[in-house]
N, C-alpha and C positions, 0 to 999 in steps of 0.2 A: 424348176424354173421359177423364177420370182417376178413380180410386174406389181407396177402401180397402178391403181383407179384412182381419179382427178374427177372431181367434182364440186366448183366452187362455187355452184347455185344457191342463193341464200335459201331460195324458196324450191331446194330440192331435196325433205328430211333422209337422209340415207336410211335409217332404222322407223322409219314413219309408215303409214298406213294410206297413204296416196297413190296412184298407179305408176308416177313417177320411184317415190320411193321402193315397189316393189320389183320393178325394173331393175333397179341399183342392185336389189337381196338377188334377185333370181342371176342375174350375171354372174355377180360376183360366186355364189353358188356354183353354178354349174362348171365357172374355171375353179374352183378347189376340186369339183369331182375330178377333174382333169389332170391333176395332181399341181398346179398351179401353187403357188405361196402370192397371196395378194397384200398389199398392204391399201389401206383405205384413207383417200384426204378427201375432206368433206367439209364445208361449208356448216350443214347443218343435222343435227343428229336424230331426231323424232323424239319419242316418250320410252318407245319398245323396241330394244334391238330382239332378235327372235333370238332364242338361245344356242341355237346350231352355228351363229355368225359372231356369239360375244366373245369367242375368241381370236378373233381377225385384230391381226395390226393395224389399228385406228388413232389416226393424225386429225387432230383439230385444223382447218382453217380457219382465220379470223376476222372476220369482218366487222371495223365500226361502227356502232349503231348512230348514224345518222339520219335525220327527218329531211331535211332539204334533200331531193333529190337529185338534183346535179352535182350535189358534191359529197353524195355518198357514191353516182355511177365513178368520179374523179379517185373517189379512192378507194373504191373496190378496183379498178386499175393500176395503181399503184400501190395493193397487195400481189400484185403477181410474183413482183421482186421478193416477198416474204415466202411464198409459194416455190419457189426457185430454191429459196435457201432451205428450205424442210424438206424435198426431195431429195438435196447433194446431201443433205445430213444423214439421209435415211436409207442411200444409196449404198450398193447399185443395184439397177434392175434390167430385166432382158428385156422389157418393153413396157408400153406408157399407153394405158387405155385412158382416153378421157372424156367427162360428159358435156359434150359443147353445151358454153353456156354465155350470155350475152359479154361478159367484159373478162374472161378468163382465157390466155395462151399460154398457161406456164407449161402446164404437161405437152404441148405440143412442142414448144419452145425449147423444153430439159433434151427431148428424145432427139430433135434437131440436133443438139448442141453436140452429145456423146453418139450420135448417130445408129441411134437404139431403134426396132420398131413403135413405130408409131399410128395409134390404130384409135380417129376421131368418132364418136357415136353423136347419129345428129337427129333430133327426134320431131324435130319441128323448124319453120323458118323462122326467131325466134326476134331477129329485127322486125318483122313484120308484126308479128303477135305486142308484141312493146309497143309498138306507134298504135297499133289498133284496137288493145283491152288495159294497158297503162299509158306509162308517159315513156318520150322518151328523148331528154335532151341534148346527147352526145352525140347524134348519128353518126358522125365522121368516124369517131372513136372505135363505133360500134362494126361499123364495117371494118377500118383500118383492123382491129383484132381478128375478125372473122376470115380476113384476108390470110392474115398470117397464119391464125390456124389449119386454113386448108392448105395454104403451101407448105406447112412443114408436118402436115401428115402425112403418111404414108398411102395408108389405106380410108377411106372414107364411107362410112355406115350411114344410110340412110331406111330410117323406117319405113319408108313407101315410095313408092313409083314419084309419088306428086313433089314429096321430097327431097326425090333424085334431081326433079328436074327444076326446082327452085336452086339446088346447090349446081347444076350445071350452068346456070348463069351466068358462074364465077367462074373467071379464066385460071385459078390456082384447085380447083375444086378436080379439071376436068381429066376426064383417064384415071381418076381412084375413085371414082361415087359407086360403090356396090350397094344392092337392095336388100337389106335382111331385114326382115319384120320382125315383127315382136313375138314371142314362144309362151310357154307356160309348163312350167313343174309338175308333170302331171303325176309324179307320184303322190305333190299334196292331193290330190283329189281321187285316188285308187280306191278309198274306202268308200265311195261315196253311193248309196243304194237307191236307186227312185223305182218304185212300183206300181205299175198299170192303173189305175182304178176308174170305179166307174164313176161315169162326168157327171153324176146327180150329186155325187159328194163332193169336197170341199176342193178347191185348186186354187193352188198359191202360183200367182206369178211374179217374178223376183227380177228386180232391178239390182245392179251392184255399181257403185262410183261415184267419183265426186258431186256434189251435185251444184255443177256450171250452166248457164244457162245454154252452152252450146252440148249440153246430153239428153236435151227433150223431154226433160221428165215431166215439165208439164204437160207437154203431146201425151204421156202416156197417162197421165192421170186423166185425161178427158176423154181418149180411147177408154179408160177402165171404168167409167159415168155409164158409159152405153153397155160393158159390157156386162156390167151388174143387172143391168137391168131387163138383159136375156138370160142371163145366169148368174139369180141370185147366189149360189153356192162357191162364191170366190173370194179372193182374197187377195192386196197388194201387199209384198214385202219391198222396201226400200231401204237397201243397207247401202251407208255411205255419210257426209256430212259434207256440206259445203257452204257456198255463200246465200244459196237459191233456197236453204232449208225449208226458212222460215215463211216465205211466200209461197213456197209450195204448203207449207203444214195446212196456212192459210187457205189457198184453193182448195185442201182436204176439203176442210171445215163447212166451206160457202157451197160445197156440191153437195152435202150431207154425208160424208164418205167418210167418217172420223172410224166408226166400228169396221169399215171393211181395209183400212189403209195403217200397216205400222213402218213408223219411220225408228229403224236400229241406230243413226249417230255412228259414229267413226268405230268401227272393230279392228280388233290388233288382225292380224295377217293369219295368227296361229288359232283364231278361232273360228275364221271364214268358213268352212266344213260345216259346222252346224247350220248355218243358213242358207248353204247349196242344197241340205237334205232336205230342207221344206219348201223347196221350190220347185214345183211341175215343168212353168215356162221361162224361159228366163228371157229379157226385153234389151234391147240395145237402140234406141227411140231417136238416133242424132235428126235432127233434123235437116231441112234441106239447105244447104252451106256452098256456096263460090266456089268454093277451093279447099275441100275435103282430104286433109293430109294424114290424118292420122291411121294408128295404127293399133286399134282397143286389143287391149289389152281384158278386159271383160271378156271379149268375145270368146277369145282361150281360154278360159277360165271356166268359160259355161261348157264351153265343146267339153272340157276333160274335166269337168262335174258331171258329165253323159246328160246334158239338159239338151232338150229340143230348142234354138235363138229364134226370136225373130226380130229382124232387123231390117231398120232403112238400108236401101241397094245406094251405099255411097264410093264410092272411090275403091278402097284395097276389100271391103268388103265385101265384091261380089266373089272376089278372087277366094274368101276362105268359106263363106257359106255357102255350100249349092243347093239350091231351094229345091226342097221337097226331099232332097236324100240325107242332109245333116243338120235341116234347118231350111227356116221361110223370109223370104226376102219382100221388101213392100216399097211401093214408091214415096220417099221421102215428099214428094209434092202432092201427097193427095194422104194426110195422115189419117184420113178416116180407112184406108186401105191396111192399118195396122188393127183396126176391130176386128176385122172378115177375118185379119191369120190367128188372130185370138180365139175368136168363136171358133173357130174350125180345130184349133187343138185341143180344146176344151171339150168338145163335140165326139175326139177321138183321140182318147187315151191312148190305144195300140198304138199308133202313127206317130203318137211324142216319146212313146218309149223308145221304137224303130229309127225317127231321127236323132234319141238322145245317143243312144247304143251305137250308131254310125257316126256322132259327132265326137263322141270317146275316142273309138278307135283312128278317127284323121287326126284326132289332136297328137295321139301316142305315135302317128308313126310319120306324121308330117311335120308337126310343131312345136316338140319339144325345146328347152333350152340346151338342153344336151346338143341335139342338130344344128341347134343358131350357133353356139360355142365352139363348137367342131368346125364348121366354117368358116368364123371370122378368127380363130387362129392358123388355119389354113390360108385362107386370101393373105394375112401378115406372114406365115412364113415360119411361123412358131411349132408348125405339126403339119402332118403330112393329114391331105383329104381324104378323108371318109371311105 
């Protein structure tokens, strides 16, 4: 079976080290285990394709580098039409997965046309995120696309419940919004060893992801002020790189936390394992938010690294951590309630082995991408369910 993946997000690197980007590897992945032939159109490429993926048929999209921002959104719109003609070029395929993205319907538009499945992935409401963390001068435009997309999809993917119900909105949406969240490869992480020890010795607790100002990291760097200062024997890892770096390095600095706190900067995908191993607890800090849509993608990642999470209790994450059996849940409105699950795992090392070893096994047998992939070519019509 042969299928396209459509991705014409400028700011979505397909071979990149973002959780978007890893999104893109792990699908794509999981439908080659499938026996799948995928070809890939992408927007933008990263630094590091991982070397299990640099053999995939890979199409450039193109986009204009323009500064004016209404008339780069004008004619990243009228690339679609170039979009159109490098799928007929590179056709034919049995169906059309594509990663919604603000001014892109071609892949919905191609499958329409020859009447292929059509299978939309929506990971966010993404008009909304535009008005509210950039600019965004076209609305009409933005909806008019968004429109068309859901009517000529087939099947409609949404990351979370809260996602479901922003795309239910839409009267083209309605009768295909299915919920698949987000998985994780948990064979990357099958090696991965953590060992009991006693809490007098050194405990690294590990953050992993962009670092935006909606992932908390400074909630947790002043959670880890207090907790240093019950137990000095610890340590902050923060693997990831973003726009908040550098204000965070800052706050290190001004708490006096430079020797207890290392900031890793961006790691390629294929060396994340080494700094799952030195991590005791792993943290997931979102803070408290309106309208909590996501779907971390960390959080699998920690479960099938066997790490004990704690996390704010927000939206889809009550649904994958159950506090106290695979991980500790905290009220995002009171973040000093993220100290007390700190101290307490610190306090008892059995207990974070016991929840890491239980967060393993829900990942391997709940959360796989293998399961997400089985499913959403099932709902399309491509394979028979599981």
């Amino acid at each position: 079976m042969k299928g396209a993946y459509v991705c014409s997000d400028r700011g979505v690197p397909a071979f990149g080290s973002k959780g978007c980007s890893l999104h893109i590897q792990e699908v794509i992945r999981a439908m080659m285990a499938q026996g799948i032939e995928l070809s890939l159109f992408a927007a933008a490429t990263g630094n590091h394709c991982p070397s299990d993926l640099c053999a995939i048929e890979f199409h450039k999209l193109k986009h204009a580098k323009i500064h004016d921002r209404y008339l780069r959104e004008q004619s990243d719109i009228k690339d679609n039409i170039d979009i159109l003609h490098q799928l007929d070029k590179h056709a034919p395929y049995e169906f059309i997965y594509e990663r919604y993205s603000l001014w892109s319907h071609a892949g919905m538009s191609y499958g329409d046309k020859y009447n292929i499945p059509t299978i939309l992935e929506v990971n966010a409401p993404l008009i909304e995120e535009q008005k509210k963390f950039r600019t965004l001068h076209d609305e009409q435009s933005a909806l008019d696309i968004s429109k068309r997309c859901f009517d000529n999809a087939k099947i409609i993917l949404a990351v979370s419940n809260q996602v479901a119900d922003y795309l239910d909105g839409f009267s083209q949406a309605r009768g295909k919004i299915h919920v698949i969240p987000n998985g994780v490869n948990t064979d990357k992480f099958s090696g991965i060893v953590h060992q009991a020890s006693n809490h007098k010795n050194q405990t690294t607790i590990g953050f992993v992801g962009t670092l935006k100002p909606w992932h908390g990291v400074n909630q947790l760097i002043e959670s880890f002020l207090l907790v240093t200062q019950l137990h000095p024997h610890t340590r902050l890892l923060i693997v990831g790189d973003g726009p908040e770096r550098e204000a965070l390095q800052q706050q290190v600095h001004e708490l006096g936390l430079d020797s207890k706190v290392t900031f890793t900067g961006a790691v390629p995908t294929d060396a994340m394992g080494q700094y799952y191993r030195q991590m005791d607890i792993a943290v997931a800090p979102y803070p408290e938010q309106p309208s909590f849509y996501f779907s971390p993608l960390k959080i699998y990642e920690y479960m099938a690294a066997g790490l004990p999470t704690v996390s704010s209790d927000l939206g889809q994450i009550g649904d994958i951590i159950q506090h106290g059996k695979n991980g500790l849940l905290y009220d995002a409105k009171n973040p000093e309630s993220l100290f007390f699950a700190l101290s307490y795992l610190i306090h008892n090392p059995k207990i974070r082995t016991s929840l890491g070893e239980n967060a393993r096994a829900e990942a391997k047998s709940k959360h796989s991408w293998t399961l997400r992939i089985q499913s959403i070519l099932a709902l399309a019509g491509l394979q028979e369910a599981a």
